[in-house]
N, C-alpha and C positions, 0 to 999 in steps of 0.2 A: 771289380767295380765296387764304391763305395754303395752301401745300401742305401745310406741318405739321401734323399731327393735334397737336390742344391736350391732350390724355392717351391718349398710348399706353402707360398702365399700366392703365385701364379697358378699352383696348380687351384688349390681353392676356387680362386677369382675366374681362372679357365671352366671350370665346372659348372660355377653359379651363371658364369654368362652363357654356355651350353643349356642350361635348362631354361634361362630366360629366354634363349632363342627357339627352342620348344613350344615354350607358353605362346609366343609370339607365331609360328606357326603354324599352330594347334589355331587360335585364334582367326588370323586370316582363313585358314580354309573353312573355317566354320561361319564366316559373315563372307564370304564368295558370293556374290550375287547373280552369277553368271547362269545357274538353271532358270531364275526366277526370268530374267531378262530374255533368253531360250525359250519359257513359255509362252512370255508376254509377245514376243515377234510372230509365233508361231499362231497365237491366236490371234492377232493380228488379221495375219494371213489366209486364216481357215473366213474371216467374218469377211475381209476383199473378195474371195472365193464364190463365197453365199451370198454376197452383194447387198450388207446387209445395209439399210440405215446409218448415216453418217451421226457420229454422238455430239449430241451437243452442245452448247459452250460451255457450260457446267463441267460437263461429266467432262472436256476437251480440256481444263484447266486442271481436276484432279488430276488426270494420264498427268498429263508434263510435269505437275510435282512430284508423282511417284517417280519417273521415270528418274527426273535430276536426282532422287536421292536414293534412287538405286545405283546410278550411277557415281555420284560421291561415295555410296558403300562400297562399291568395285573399286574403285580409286583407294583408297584408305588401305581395303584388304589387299589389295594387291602391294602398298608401300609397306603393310606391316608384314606382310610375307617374305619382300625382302629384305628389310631387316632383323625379322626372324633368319634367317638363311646367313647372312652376314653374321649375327650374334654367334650361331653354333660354329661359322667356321674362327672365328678370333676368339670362343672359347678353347678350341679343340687346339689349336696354337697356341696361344696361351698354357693350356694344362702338358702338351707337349714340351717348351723349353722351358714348365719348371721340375719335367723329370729330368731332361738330358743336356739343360745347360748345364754347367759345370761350377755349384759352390765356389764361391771365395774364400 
């Protein structure tokens, strides 16, 4: 076997888009909203439970914008997640046929 790698401009480019897909989901799991969304249900629940005082309009408008942009944050984390995932597998193919394609 020739020692040359037949494109190490693929392999480069396989790498660099390997690590971008890293950053990418290192990223998502780090803006996951799904514990914070788990508490908030949960305490929810405990205050239906203890029958507490319904909140009111005020405090009933703040909830629903947290909740929409907790929810857009799940939405977001969850599509850079998979294209994190995506990114490392079309790196790792990429850096693959440019060790074992075969130079011109």
């Amino acid at each position: 076997m020739d020692p040359n790698f037949g494109h190490p401009r693929w392999i480069v480019a396989g790498v660099l888009l390997v690590l971008l897909g890293l950053w990418f989901f290192r990223w998502a799991r780090r803006n996951n909203a799904a514990q914070a969304i788990a508490n908030s249900t949960a305490e929810a629940a405990v205050k239906k439970l203890l029958k507490t005082p319904a909140l009111s309009a005020e405090e009933s408008r703040s909830a629903a914008k947290r909740r929409a942009s907790n929810n857009f944050r799940q939405a977001m984390s969850q599509l850079a997640g998979i294209i994190g995932f995506l990114l490392i597998m079309i790196g790792l193919m990429s850096a693959l046929f440019g060790i074992f394609y075969p130079g011109e």
